[in-house]
C-alpha positions as CSV (number, residue, x, y, z in Angstrom):
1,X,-13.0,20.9,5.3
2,X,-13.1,16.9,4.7
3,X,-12.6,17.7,1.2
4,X,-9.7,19.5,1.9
5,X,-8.3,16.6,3.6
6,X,-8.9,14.2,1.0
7,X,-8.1,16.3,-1.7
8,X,-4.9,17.5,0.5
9,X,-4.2,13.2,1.1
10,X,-4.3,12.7,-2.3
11,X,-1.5,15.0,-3.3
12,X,0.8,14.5,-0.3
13,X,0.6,11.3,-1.7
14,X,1.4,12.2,-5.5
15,X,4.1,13.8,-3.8
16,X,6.0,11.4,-1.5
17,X,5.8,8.9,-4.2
18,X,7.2,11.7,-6.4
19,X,10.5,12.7,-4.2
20,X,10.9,8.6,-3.1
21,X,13.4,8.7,-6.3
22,X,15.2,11.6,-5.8
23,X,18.4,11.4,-3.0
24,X,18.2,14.8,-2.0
25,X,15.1,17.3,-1.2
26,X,15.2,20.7,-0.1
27,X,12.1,22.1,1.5
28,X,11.8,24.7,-2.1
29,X,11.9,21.2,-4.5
30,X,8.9,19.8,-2.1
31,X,6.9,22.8,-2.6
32,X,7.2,22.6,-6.2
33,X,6.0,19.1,-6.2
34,X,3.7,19.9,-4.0
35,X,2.2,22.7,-6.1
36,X,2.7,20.7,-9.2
37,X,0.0,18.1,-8.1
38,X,-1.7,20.6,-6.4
39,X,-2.1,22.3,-9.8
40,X,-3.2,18.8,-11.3
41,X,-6.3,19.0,-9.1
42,X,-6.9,22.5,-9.4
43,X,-6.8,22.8,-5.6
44,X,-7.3,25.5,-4.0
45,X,-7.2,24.6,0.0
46,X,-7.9,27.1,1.8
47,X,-7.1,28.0,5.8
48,X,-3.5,25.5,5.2
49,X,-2.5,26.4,8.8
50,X,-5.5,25.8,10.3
51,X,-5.9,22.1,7.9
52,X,-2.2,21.3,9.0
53,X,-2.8,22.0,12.6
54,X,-6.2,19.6,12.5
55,X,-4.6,16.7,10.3
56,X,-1.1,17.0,12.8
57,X,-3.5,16.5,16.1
58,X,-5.6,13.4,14.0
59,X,-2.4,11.7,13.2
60,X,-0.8,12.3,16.6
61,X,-3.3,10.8,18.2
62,X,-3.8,7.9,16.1
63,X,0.0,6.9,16.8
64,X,-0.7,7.4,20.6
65,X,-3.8,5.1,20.2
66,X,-1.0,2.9,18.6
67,X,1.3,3.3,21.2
68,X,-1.3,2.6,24.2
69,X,-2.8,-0.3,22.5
70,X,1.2,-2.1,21.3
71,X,2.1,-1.3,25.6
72,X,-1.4,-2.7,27.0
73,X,0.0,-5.9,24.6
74,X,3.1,-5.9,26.4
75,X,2.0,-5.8,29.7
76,X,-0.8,-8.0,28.9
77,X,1.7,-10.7,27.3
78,X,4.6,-10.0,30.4
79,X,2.3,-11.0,33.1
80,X,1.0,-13.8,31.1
81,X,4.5,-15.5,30.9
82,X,5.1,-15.0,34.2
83,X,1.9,-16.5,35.7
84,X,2.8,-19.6,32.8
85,X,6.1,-20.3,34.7
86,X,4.4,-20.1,38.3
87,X,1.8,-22.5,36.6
88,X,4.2,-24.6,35.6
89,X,6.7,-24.8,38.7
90,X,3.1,-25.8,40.4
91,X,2.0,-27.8,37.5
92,X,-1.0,-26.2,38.1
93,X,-3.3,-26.7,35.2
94,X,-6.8,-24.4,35.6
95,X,-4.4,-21.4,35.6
96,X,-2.1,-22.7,32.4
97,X,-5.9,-23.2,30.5
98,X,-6.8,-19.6,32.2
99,X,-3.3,-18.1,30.5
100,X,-4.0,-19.9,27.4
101,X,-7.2,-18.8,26.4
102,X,-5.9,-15.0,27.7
103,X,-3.1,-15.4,25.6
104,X,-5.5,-16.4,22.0
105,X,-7.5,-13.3,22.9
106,X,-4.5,-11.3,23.5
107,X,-2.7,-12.9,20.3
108,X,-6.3,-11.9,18.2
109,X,-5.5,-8.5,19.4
110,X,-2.0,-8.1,18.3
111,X,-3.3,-9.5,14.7
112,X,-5.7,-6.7,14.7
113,X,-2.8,-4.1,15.7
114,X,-0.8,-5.3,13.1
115,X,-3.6,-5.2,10.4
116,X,-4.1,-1.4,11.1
117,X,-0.8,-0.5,10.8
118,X,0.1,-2.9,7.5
119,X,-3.3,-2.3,5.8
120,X,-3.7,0.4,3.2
121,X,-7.0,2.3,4.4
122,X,-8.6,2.9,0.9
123,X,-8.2,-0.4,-1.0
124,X,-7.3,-2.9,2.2
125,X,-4.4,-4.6,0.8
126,X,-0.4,-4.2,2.2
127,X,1.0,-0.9,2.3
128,X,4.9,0.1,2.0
129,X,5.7,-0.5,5.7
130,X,4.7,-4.0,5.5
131,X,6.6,-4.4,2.3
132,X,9.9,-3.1,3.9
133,X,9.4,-4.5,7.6
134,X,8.3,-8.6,5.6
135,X,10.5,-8.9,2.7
136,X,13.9,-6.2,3.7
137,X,16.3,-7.3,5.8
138,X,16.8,-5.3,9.3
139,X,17.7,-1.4,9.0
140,X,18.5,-2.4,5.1
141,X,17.1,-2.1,1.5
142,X,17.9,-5.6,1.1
143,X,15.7,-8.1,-0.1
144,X,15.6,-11.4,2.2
145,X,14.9,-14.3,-0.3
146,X,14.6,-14.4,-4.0
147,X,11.7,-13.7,-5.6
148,X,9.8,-12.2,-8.7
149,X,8.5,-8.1,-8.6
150,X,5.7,-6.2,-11.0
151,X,4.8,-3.2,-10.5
152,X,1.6,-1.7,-11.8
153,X,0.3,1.8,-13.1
154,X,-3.1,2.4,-14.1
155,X,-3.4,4.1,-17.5
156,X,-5.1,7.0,-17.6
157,X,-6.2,7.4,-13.8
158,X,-5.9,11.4,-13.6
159,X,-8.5,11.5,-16.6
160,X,-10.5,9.3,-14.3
161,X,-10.5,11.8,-11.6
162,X,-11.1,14.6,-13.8
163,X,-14.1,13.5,-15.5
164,X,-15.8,11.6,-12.5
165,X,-14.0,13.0,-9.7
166,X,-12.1,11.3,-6.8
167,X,-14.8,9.2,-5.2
168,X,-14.9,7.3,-8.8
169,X,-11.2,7.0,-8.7
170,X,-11.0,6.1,-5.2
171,X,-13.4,3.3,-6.2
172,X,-10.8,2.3,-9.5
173,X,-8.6,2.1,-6.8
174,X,-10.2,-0.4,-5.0
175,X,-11.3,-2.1,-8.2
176,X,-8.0,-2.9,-9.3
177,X,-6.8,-4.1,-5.7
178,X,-9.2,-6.5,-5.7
179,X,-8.5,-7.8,-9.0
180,X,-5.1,-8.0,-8.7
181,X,-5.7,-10.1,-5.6
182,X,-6.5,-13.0,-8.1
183,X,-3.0,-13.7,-8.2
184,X,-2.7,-15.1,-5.0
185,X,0.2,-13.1,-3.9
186,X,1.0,-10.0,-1.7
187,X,-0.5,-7.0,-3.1
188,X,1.0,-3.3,-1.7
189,X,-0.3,0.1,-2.8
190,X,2.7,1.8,-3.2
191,X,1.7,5.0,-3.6
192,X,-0.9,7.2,-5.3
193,X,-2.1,4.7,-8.3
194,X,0.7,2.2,-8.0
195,X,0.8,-1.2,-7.0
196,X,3.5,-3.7,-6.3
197,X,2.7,-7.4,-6.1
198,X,5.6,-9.7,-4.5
199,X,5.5,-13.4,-5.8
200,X,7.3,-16.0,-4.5
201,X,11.0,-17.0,-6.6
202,X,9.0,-20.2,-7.9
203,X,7.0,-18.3,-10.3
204,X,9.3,-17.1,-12.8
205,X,8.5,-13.5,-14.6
206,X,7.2,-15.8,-17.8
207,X,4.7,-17.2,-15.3
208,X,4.0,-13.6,-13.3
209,X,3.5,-11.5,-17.2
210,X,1.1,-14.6,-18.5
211,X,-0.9,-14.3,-14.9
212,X,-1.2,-10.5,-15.1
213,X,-1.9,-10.4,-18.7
214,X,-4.9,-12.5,-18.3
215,X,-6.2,-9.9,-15.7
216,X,-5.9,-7.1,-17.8
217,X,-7.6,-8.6,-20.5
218,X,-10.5,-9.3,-17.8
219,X,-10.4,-5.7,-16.6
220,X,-10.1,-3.9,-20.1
221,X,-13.3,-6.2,-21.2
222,X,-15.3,-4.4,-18.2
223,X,-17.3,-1.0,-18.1
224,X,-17.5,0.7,-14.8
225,X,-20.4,2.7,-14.2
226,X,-20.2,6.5,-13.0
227,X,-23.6,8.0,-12.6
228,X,-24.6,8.1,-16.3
229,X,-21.9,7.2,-18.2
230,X,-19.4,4.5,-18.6
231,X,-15.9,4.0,-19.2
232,X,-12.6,1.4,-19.2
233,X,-9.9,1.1,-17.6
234,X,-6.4,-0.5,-18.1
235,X,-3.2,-0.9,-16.6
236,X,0.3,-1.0,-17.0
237,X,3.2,-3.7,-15.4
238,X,6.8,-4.1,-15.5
239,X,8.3,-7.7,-14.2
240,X,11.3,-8.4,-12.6
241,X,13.2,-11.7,-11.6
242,X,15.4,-10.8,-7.7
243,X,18.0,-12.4,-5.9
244,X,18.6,-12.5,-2.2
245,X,20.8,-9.3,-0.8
246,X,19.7,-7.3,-4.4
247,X,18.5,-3.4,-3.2
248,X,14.7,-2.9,-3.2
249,X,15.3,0.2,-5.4
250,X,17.4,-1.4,-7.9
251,X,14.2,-4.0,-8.6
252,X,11.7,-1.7,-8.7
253,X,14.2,0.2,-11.0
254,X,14.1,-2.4,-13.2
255,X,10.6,-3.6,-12.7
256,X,9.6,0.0,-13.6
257,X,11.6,-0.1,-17.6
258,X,9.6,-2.9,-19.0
259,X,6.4,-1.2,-17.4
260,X,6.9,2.2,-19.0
261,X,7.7,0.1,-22.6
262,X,4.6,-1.7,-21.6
263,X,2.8,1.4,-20.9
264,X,3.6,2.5,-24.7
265,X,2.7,-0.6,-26.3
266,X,-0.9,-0.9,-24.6
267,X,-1.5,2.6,-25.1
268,X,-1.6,2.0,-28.4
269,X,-4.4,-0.3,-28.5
270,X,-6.3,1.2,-25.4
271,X,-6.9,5.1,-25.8
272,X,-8.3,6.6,-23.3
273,X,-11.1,5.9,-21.0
């Protein structure tokens, strides 16, 4: 059954990312996408009702661990502020230290909160909902400041899973997180083998295609080890330059042309795996 549900993970995933650039689905379109990837990974889960009913209760009750944990906060925080301005009216200075150090434990708790709900769970960098809730203006697709976007494909990765299975590719996955970490900026899986990094508007996409060219050319130069045998892998990246107020999509849009002409022109010199 748990390789059901990673296998099952794995294409909802290949999925959502799929439909994310389409305006309209109809419950028919998802299961074609669905059974595309499904196809992809010769899948064949078996007992779906009884997987979907198992996965629903897992996720519900993570959200209500979620829930429980962001109220204790609350609550915790509330009667903190309102034993600082009783402490304060009585100048009272053993319960402000008391409320302090309650407050540093509570605020190391509300860092751990946020960690499991912006942290990607296979690779450990930012996933899409801290990308939209950090850098997109409120209940918008708008961007907040200016900055500089790539987004990055691995080449290849399905052969990867087909030839050493999804453990090995799960462990790409986190190979190429932490290399693209060495740029110093926000990393974000965004889905399936995709990764966005968000640098700041001072580097300029000369800057951001010289920084991620040099770690390609570190990555490409390595062999991985699978068992037995050894192989390369490679990615692809598309850069693009964004003003305040421009629409996520349209970046990414952008972002995405110069990686697919990138994806043809290092495909070319790197072949397979």
């Amino acid at each position: 059954m748990q390789a059901a549900r990673d296998t099952l993970k794995i294409i909802s995933n290949e999925t959502k990312n799929s439909i994310d650039q389409l305006s309209v689905v109809t419950p028919s379109m998802y299961a074609s996408i669905f059974s595309k990837y499904a196809n992809n990974h010769n899948a064949n889960i078996e007992d779906e009702k009884e997987l979907a009913k198992e996965l629903m209760i897992m996720e519900c009750s993570n959200l209500t661990d979620l829930q429980t944990q962001a109220s204790k906060n609350a609550m915790q925080l509330s009667a903190n502020t309102e034993k600082a301005i009783e402490a304060i009216k009585e100048k009272d200075e053993k319960i402000l230290n008391n409320i302090l150090k309650e407050t540093e434990d509570l605020r190391r708790e509300v860092e751990k909160l946020k960690e499991s709900v912006y942290k990607d769970e296979l690779t450990n960098v930012q996933n899409r909902k801290w990308l939209h809730d950090y850098f997109l203006e409120d209940n918008s697709q708008n961007l907040k400041d200016a900055g500089t976007l790539a987004i990055i494909d691995l080449n290849y990765f399905k052969l990867v899973n087909d030839t050493f299975g999804h453990i090995i590719g799960d462990k790409v996955l986190i190979f190429i997180a932490n290399q693209l970490r060495k740029t110093k900026y926000s990393v974000v899986r965004y889905g399936g083998d995709e990764f966005i990094i968000m640098f700041s508007k001072k580097v300029s996409s000369a800057k951001a295609i010289a920084n991620l060219n040099t770690i390609r050319e570190e990555i490409i130069s390595k062999k991985l080890k699978a068992q037995n045998d050894s192989f390369h892998v490679s990615f692809s990246f598309g850069v693009s330059e964004y003003k305040a107020g421009q629409t996520l999509s349209d970046v990414i849009e952008d972002a995405d042309k110069h990686m697919y002409e990138d994806k043809i022109e290092i495909k070319k010199r790197v072949t397979g795996i």
